[in-house]
C-alpha positions in Angstrom: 27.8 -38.7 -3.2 31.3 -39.7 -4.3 33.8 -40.6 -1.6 36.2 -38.9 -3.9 38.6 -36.8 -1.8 39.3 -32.9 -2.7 42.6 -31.8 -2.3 43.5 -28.2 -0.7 44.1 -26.6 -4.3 40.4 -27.9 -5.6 38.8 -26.6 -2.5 40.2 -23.2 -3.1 39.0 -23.3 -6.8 35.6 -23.5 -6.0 35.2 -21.5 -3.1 36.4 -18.8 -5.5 33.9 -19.8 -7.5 31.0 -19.5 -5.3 32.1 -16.2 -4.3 32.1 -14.9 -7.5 28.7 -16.3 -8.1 27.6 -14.4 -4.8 28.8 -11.5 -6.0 27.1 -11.3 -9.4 23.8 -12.1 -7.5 24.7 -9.0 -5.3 25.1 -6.6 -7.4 21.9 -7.9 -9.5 19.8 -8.1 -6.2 21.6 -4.7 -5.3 20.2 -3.2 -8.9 16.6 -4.6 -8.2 16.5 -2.6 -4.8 17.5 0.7 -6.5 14.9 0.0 -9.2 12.0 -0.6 -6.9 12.8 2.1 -4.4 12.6 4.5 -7.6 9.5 3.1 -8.4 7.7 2.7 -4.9 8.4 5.9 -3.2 6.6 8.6 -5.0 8.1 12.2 -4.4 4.9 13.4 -3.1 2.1 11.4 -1.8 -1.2 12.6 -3.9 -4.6 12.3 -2.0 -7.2 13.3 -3.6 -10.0 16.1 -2.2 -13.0 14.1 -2.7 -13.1 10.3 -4.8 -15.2 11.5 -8.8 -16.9 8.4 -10.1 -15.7 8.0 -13.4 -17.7 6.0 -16.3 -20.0 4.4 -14.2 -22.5 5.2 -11.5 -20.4 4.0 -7.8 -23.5 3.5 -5.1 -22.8 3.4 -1.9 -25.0 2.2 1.0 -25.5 4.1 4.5 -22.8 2.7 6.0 -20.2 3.1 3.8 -21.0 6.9 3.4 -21.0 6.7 7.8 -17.6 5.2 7.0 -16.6 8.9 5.3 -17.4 10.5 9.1 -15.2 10.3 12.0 -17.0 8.2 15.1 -17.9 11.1 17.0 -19.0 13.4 14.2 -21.1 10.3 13.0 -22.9 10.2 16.2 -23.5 13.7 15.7 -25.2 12.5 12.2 -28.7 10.8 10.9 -28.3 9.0 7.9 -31.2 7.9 5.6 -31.7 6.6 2.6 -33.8 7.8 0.2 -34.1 6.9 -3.2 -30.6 6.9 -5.0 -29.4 9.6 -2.8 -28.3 9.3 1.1 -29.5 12.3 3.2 -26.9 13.7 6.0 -29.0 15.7 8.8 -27.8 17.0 11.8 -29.2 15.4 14.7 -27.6 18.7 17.2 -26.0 21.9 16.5 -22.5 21.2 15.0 -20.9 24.1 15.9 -17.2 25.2 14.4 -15.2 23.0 16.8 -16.0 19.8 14.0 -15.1 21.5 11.7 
């Protein structure tokens, strides 16, 4: 670094500067928000009724279709595999209040 001395007038100059450069990057950054809260926030959040395997077969194992239950409705549950399907059995009556 230079020794050089800056006098009052210089000083001035480029803290100007800088603040000009601040504010170009604040109104870019400022643009960048706005764009990606447009693009992030949906106006309504879709959730779909029930996942359709498109294209190809999805297989799941047991415990990722125990996964699908709550943890006391699950207890409530027997899961078994059998073949390429997963059977879902009661192991009590459920009654309405699961439901």
């Amino acid at each position: 670094m230079s020794e050089k001395k800056l006098s009052a007038e210089e000083l001035l100059e480029r803290i100007d500067e800088l603040l000009n450069v601040l504010k170009i990057i604040s109104r870019d950054l400022s643009e960048v928000s706005k764009s990606l809260k447009t693009v992030t926030v949906p106006s309504a959040p879709e959730v779909p009724a029930a996942p359709t395997p498109t294209g190809a077969a999805v297989t799941r194992g047991v415990e990722d279709v125990k996964m699908l239950f709550s943890k006391d409705l699950e207890d409530m549950l027997s899961f078994e595999e059998k073949g390429e399907f997963i059977v879902v059995k009661p192991r009590q009556y459920l009654g309405s209040d699961n439901f």
